[in-house]
C-alpha positions in Angstrom: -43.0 -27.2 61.3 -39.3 -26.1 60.3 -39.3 -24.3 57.3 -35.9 -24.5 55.6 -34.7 -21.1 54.9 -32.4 -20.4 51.6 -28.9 -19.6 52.4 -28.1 -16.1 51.1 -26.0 -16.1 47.9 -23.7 -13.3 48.5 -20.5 -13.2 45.6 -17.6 -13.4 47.1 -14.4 -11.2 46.0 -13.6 -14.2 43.6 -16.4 -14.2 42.3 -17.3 -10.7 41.5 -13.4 -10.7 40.2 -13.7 -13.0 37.8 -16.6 -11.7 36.4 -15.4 -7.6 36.3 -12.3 -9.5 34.5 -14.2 -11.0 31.9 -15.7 -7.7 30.8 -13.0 -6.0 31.0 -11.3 -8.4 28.5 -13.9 -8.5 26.6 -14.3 -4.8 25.7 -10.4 -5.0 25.3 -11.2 -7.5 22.4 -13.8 -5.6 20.7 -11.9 -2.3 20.7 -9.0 -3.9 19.4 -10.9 -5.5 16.7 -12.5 -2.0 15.7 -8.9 0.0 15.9 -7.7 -3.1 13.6 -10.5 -2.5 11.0 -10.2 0.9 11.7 -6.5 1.1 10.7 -7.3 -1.0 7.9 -9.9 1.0 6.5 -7.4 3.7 6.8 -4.5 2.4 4.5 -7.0 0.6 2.1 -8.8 3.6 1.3 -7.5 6.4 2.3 -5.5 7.1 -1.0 -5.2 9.0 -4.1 -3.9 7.9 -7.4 -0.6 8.8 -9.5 -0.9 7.7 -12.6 2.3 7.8 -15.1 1.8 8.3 -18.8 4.7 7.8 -21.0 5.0 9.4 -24.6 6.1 6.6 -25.8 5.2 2.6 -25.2 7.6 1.7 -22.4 8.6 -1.8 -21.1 9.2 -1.4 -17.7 8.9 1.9 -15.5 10.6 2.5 -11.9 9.5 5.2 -9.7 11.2 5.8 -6.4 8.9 8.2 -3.9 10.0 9.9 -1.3 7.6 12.1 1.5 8.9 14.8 3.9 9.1 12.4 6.4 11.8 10.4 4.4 9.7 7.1 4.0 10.9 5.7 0.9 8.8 3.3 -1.6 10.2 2.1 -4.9 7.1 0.9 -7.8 7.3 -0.7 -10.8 3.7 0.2 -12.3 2.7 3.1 -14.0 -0.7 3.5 -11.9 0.0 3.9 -7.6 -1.7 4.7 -4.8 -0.4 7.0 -2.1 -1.8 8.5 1.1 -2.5 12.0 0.8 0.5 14.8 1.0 3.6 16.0 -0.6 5.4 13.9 -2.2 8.7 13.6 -4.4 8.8 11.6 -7.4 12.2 10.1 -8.8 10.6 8.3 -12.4 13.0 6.0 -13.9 11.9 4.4 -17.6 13.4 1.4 -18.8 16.1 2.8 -20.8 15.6 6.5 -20.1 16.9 9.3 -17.9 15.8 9.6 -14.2 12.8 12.1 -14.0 12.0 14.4 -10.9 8.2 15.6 -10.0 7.0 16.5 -6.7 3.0 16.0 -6.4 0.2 16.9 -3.5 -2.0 13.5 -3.4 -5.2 14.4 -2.6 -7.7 12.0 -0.9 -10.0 9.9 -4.1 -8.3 12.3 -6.8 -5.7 11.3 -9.6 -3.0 12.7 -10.7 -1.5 12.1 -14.0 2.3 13.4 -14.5 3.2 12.7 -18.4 6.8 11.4 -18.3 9.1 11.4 -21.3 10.6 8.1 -22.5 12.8 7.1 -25.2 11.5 5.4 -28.9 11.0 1.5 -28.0 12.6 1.7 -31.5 15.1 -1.8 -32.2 17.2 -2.6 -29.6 20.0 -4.2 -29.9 19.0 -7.9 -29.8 16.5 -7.1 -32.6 18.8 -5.0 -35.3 19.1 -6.9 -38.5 21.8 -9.3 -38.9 22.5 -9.7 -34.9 21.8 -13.1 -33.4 22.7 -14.9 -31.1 23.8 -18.3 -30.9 21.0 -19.5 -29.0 18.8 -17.8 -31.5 18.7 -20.4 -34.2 15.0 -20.6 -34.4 15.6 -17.0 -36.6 16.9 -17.5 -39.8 
């Protein structure tokens, strides 16, 4: 009686390629995946808030900031968030004079810089007696 011996399976350098390639991509993918949430994380999160506060009840409000670095952002809100360090603040109110502040933004801490602004008093489409010709509706 013949018995019927089993070939050896031995992986060949294809083989055992393919499959050390397939790890290694894998692990590629999940690091890249972590340093994305990672970074993520980072810039989400990883802030302090300026807050503006006008004396007076303002319309619009522009701030231009710079770092030491000379990254420049420009915001239209009176409430930010920045990543923590030195910053310098160029505040802007809508009608106003240009107002300077330099702040240290600290990580989950706020910062509130009172900013002066001019009386939201008449302007000049609102003074008694001056319409427009488009502004029949007001008689």
């Amino acid at each position: 009686m013949t018995t019927l011996e089993k070939p050896s399976i031995t992986p060949n350098k294809v083989e055992s390629a393919d499959k050390t390639l397939g790890v290694i991509t894998k692990v590629i993918t999940i690091i890249g995946a972590a340093g994305t949430m990672l970074v993520w994380l980072t810039a989400n999160f990883y802030t302090g808030e300026v807050k503006l506060k006008p004396d007076h009840q303002v319309s619009a409000i522009t701030t231009r900031v710079c770092d030491k670095k000379g990254q420049e952002g420009l915001y239209h809100t009176s409430s930010f968030y920045l990543m923590p360090g030195t910053y310098h603040l160029e505040i802007t109110p809508d009608g106003g004079e240009k107002q300077i502040a330099d702040v240290e933004v600290a990580f989950t801490k706020t910062i509130e810089i009172p900013v002066t602004a001019p009386d939201s008093g008449a302007t000049n489409d609102e003074k008694p007696g001056k319409k427009h010709w488009w502004q029949f509706w007001r008689l």
